[in-house]
C-alpha positions, 0 to 999 in steps of 0.5 A, spaced: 318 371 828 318 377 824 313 380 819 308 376 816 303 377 810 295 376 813 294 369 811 287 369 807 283 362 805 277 363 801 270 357 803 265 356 798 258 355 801 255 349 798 250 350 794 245 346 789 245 351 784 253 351 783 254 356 777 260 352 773 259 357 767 261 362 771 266 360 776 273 356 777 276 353 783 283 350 781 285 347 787 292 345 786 294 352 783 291 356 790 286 360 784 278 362 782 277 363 776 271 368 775 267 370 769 262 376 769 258 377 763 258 385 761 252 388 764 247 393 760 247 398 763 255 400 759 253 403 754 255 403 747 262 402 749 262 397 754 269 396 757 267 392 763 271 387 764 269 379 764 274 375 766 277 375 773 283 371 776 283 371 783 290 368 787 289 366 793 293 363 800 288 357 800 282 355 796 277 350 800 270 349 795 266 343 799 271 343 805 268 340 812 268 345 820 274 340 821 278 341 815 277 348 815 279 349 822 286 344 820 288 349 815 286 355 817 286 356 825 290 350 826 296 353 827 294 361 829 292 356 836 298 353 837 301 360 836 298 364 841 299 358 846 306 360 844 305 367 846 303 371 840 297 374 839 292 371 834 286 373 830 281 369 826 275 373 822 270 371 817 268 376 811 264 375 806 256 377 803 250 376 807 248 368 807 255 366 805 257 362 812 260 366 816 256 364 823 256 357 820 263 357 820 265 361 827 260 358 831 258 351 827 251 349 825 246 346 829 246 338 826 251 336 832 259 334 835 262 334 828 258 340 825 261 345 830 266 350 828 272 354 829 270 357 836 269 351 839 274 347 836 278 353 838 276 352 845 278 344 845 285 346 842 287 350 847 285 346 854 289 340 851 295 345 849 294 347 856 293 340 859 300 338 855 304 344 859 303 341 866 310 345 868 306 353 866 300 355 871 296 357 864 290 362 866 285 362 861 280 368 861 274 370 856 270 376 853 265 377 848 263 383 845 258 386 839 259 391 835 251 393 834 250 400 829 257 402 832 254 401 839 259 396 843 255 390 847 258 386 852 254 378 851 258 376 858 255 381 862 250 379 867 245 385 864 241 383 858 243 387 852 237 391 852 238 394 858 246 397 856 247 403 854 253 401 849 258 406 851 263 401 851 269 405 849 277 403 846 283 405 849 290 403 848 295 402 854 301 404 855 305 399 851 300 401 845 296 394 847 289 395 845 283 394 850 276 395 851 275 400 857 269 396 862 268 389 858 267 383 862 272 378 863 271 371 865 276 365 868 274 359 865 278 354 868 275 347 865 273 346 857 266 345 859 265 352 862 268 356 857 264 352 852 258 355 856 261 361 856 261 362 849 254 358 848 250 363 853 253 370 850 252 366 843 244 366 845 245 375 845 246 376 839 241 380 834 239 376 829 233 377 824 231 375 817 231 377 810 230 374 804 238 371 803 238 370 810 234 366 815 238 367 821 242 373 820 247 376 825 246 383 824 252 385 828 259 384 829 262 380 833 268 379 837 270 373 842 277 373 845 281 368 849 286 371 853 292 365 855 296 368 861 302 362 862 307 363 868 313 358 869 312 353 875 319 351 874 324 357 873 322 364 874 315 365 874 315 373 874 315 372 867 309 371 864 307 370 858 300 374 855 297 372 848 290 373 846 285 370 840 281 374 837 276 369 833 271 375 828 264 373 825 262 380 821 256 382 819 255 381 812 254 386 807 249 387 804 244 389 797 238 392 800 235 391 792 236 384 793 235 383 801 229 387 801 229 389 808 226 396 811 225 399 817 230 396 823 233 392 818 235 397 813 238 402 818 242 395 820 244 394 814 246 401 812 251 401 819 253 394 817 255 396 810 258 403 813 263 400 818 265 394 812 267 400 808 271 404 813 274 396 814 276 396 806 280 403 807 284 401 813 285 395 808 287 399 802 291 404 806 296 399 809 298 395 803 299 402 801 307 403 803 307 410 801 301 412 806 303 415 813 296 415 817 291 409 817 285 411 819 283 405 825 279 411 829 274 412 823 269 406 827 269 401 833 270 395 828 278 397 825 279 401 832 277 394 836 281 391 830 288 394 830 293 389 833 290 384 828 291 389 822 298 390 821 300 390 829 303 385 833 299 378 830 298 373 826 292 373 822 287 369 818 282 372 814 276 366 811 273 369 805 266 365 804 263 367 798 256 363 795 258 361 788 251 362 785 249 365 778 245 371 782 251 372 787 257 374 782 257 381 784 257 380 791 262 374 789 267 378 786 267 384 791 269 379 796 275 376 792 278 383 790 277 384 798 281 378 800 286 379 795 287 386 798 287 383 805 294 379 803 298 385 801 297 387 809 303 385 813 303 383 820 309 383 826 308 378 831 313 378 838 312 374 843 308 377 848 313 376 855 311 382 861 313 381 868 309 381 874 311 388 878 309 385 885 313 378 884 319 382 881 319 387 888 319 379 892 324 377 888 329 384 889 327 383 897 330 376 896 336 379 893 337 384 897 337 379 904 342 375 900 346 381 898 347 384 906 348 377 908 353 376 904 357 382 905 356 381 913 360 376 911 366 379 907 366 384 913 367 379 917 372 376 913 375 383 913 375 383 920 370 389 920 366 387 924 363 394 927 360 396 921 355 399 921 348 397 916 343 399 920 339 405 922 343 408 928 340 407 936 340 414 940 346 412 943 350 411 937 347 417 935 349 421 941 357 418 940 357 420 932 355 427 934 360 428 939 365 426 934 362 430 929 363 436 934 371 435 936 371 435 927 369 441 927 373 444 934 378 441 931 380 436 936 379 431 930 383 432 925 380 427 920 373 422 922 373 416 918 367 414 913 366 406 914 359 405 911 354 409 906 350 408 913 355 413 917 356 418 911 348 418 912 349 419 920 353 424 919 350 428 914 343 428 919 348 430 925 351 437 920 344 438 919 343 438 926 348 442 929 347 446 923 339 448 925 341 448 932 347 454 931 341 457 927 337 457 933 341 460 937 343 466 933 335 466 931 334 467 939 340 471 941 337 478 944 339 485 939 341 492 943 340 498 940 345 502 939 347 508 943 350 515 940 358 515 940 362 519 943 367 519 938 368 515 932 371 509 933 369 510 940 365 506 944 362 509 951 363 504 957 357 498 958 355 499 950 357 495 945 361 496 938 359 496 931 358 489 929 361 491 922 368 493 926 367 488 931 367 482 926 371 486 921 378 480 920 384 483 923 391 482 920 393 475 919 386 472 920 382 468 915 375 468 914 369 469 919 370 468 926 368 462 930 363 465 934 358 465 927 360 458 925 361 457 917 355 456 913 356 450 909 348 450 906 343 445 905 342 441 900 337 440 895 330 436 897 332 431 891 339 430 892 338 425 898 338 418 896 331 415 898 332 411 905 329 404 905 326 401 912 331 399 915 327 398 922 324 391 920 330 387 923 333 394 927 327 395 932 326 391 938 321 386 937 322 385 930 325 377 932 318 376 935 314 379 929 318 374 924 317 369 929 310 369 929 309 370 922 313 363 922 309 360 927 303 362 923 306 359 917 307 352 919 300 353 922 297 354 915 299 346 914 305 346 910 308 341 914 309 333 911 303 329 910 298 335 914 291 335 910 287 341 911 283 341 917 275 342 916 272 348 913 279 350 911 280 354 904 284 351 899 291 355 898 292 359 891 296 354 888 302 359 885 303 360 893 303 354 895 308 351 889 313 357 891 312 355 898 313 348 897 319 347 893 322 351 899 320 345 904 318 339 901 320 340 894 327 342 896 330 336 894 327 336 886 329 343 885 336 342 888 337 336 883 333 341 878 338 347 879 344 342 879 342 339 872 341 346 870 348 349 872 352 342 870 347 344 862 351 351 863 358 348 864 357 343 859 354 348 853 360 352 854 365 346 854 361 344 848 363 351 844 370 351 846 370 344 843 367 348 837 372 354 836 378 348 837 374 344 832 374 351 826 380 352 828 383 346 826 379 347 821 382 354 819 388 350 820 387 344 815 385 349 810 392 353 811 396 347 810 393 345 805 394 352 801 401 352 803 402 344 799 398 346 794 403 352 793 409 348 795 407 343 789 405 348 783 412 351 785 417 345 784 413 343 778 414 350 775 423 348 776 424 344 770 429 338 770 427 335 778 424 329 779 417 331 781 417 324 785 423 326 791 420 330 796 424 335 800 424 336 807 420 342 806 415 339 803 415 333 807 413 337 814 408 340 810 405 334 809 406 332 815 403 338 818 397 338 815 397 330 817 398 333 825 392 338 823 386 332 821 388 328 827 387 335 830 381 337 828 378 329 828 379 328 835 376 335 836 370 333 832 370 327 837 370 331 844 364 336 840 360 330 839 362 326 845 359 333 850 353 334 845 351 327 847 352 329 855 348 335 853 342 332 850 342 327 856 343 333 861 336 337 857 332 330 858 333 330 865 331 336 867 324 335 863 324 329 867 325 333 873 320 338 871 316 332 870 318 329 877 317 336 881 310 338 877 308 331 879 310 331 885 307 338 887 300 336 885 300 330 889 302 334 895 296 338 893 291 332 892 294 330 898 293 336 903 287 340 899 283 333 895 279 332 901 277 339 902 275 339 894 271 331 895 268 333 900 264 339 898 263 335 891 261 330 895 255 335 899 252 339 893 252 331 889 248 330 897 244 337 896 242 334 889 240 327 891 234 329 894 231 333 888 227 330 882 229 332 875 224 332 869 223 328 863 228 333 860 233 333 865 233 325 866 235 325 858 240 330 858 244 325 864 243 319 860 245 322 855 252 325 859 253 317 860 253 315 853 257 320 850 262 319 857 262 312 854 262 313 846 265 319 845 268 323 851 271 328 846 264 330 845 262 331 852 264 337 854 261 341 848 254 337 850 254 339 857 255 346 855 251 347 850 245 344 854 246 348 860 247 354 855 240 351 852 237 350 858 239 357 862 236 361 855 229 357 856 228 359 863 230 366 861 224 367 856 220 364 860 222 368 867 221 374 861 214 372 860 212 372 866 213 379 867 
């Protein structure tokens, strides 16, 4: 996508005490106009400056939780589906509506906010993809006095430590080292997820704030989608940072003390060490940007000025009283804007289906070269790891080579050469030995020099000393070829797999298992059977009962090939004949100027020369017309080709899950069917018979609504048994 501005909207809180002498909003222009009255603290010369002029990506005055989330977060959603990361923050002064805006107030369905609608959105996204297995994790994590929490944790915030620490991998990816992710697989549960670390957070009053979040917060989705039609050893990981901050605050104003003032104090530090991150990236002149300097920017890194697109919401409370705190907001969101972002899709691909892919491939390849060989009529080559006697009978010949019986040993495999080498090795370490072994005499007093007594033996430097006519050493200390290094010889794969005897049976076996796990047609899953993973099952199947749907997906695929190239050379003809109609028309044109130039001829009479170049250029516009024609006539193939393979994707997704009910449904009924049994029996209170009538009328009425219902009455319900089971201790 390239590089991209972080995208900044300002919300005004609504408010009954509106200062309209002091604040603009001009919505058609993107614009607040702000006016400060000069202060009297300036002196006798006063050079505060009075009016403002903020231009921002988008102004919302009185806007709703519906509209902000369409413009503001709206389309970060849909692109972190597409896989970029996205971030979301909410910035702004104590009271001014951050929480309000991130998480939503307490009326009902409609006052939710950019979190749960976020949720939604990405469980309909995931539900129009049915051709991608979309996994979908979640984190929550709290930012408290630079102490990291995490909210999913089965561990109560009081009892952790916060130690939490960040790290960046190897690709510079940023993580939180022993933060708890948690798969969500429907919206409802993820809701729950949210609603239940939601109740975690600190929370305490001031005298702007009833309900104020005295950390910050951090809620991260995380959409991992593999391809259930083409290579699914792709998968595509992005993740949404959704960012309530802390609210700064003035101490004079909030009249806070004790444990509230050393929060705001922590609150305020890590927004200013926010601001210098901020400043220090829309400087291009600065080299190093001080992320590290707190949790909150390290935490933060991706989202500013990494690989993300970014939204910042600004709230400011345009009230009289808050024209200070207004106008440090807006100059920060003005300087949020100058930070440039470089978001990239995120594909990786999974190591371990990568080493099942290059398995298959290398089956396929000596398959096929068992093929050529045959075809060569090599027949006898070797690939696989030598038996003792084809050992025994490559020994011998390396030993006649190097008797000299054999003046030349041909190499036929990469797997001979290996045998061979291992035989040189052998007989090298073998010679070795033998010398090693050898008995040693000692050498007795000489009567002469150059003579030797009988029975004793001859100096070995004379004995092996070469005589006239020789080379080298003789044969009876061999030649010493040395051995090379360790790291030279190329690593050996297990060839014993299908070499060894008994390997048929092994594979036989595994088959027999195989079909005895219920791949067969029709088969459901016997009592007590555990459903199969549905990524290895969908593999599994398009082998088997899939097959006809990918062969007729692979061949629309390789007739969309053919047919994309047949379209480009339309194309070339088409330009070219093109290129060639402009040449004509250049060489008329010329010929013309040049017979309107010769004076006394009848501009009328068209000589020969000029009447093939007409002629020419009339054969080169038919030309280039019926090029023109052939070039639509394949794109429209090419347009039918991609539409049917969406519907053989469609086919084949759909088929799958039809399989899959078929043959695992009935385990999944039967187990809803025992815990609706289990439950049958027991009573429910006033509460929980509400809650279920309840559930009925939104099913009917609003079926939006009830996934967002149900969690957060479960989220309700599991707070309440939490402080009463606290109580009781």
């Amino acid at each position: 996508m390239g590089r991209n501005n972080v995208r900044v909207i300002v919300r005004g809180r609504a408010t009954a005490s509106y200062a309209s002498d002091h604040f603009t909003f001009n919505e058609a222009s993107d614009s607040i106009d702000l006016k400060v009255s000069k202060g009297d603290g300036g002196g006798s010369v006063n050079n505060q400056q009075e009016n403002w002029h903020f231009k921002l990506d988008k102004v919302m005055p009185n806007a709703t939780q519906e509209q902000v989330f369409e413009v503001c977060a709206a389309d970060v959603v849909r692109s972190v589906m597409d896989g970029y990361n996205g971030a979301i923050l909410a910035y702004g002064q104590t009271g001014a509506g951050k929480t309000h805006t991130m998480t939503g107030g307490h009326v009902g369905f409609a006052d939710r906010g950019i979190v749960p609608r976020a949720i939604s959105q990405i469980y309909m996204e995931a539900q129009a993809r049915p051709e991608n297995n979309i996994t979908i994790k979640l984190s929550y994590v709290e930012i408290y006095n630079e102490l990291m929490f995490d909210l999913l944790t089965d561990v109560g915030v009081s009892e952790q430590s916060g130690d939490l620490h960040i790290v960046e991998d190897a690709r510079g990816a940023v993580q939180v080292k022993g933060l708890s992710t948690v798969i969500a697989s429907s919206e409802e549960e993820a809701l729950h997820v949210f609603f239940q670390g939601d109740t975690n957070r600190h929370v305490a009053e001031h005298a702007l704030n009833k309900g104020s979040t005295r950390s910050h917060c951090v809620f991260t989705i995380y959409v991992e989608s593999r391809s259930r039609v083409e290579s699914n050893e792709k998968v595509i990981c992005s993740k949404l940072h959704l960012v309530d901050l802390a609210g700064s605050e003035r101490v004079k104003k909030t009249g806070t003390d004790g444990t509230t003032l050393k929060e705001a104090s922590y609150i305020n530090k890590s927004l200013s060490f926010l601001e210098q991150v901020v400043v220090a990236l829309g400087d291009r002149n600065r080299d190093h940007i001080p992320y590290r300097q707190s949790k909150l920017t390290h935490m933060l890194k991706d989202s500013l000025g990494g690989n993300c697109k970014t939204t910042m919401i600004a709230n400011i409370w345009p009230e009289a009283k808050m024209l200070e705190e207004t106008t440090s907001t807006l100059r920060f969101a003005t300087r949020m804007m100058r930070v440039t972002n470089d978001a990239t899709v995120n594909v990786h691909l999974d190591p371990q289906l990568l080493i099942r892919k290059y398995e298959r491939q290398i089956k396929e390849l000596k398959q096929e070269l068992a093929m050529h060989n045959t075809l060569a009529n090599r027949s006898q080559v070797q690939y696989e790891e030598y038996t003792p006697d084809e050992q025994k009978e490559l020994e011998s010949k390396v030993k006649m080579y190097l008797e000299g019986d054999l003046q030349e040993m041909e190499v036929v495999s990469v797997r001979m050469a290996y045998e061979a080498f291992s035989c040189f090795r052998k007989l090298y370490n073998e010679l070795q030995t033998e010398l090693s072994q050898r008995p040693t005499r000692s050498m007795a007093p000489t009567a002469g020099a150059g003579e030797a007594t009988q029975g004793e033996p001859v100096d070995r430097s004379e004995a092996t000393a070469p005589r006239e006519g020789e080379v080298g050493e003789s044969e009876e200390r061999g030649i010493s070829v040395g051995i090379a290094p360790s790291g030279s010889r190329p690593a050996q794969e297990d060839w014993t797999q299908q070499g060894e005897p008994g390997a048929g049976t092994a594979a036989a076996g595994g088959g027999g298992a195989e079909r005895a796990s219920g791949f067969g047609a029709g088969t459901a899953a016997g009592v007590g059977e555990k459903p199969m993973d549905r990524q290895s099952a969908f593999a599994d199947w398009k082998v088997r009962e899939g097959q006809a749907f990918e062969e007729a997906f692979e061949k629309n695929r390789v007739e969309l090939k053919e047919k994309k190239a047949e379209m480009k050379d339309a194309m070339v003809a088409a330009n070219n004949a093109k290129r060639k109609i402009d040449e004509a028309k250049e060489r008329l044109m010329r010929k013309q100027a040049d017979k309107g130039l010769e004076g006394g001829r009848d501009e009328e009479i068209i000589d020969e020369e000029e009447y093939a170049l007409i002629k020419n250029l009339k054969e080169t516009k038919q030309q280039y017309r019926d090029a023109f024609e052939v070039h639509r006539a394949i794109k429209i193939d090419v347009v039918q080709i991609e539409h049917l393979m969406q519907a053989c994707k469609r086919k084949l997704v759909q088929a799958f899950e039809d399989w899959y009910d078929q043959k695992y449904g009935q385990v999944a009924r039967e187990k809803a069917e025992a815990e609706a049994n289990a439950a049958a029996g027991e009573r429910y209170d006033p509460q929980e018979m509400f809650d279920m009538l309840e559930a009925d009328r939104l099913e009917t009425h609003h079926p939006d609504a009830l996934a967002f219902h149900k969690a957060l009455e479960k989220a309700t319900r599991e707070s309440r048994q939490k402080k009463a089971t606290v109580r009781a201790r």
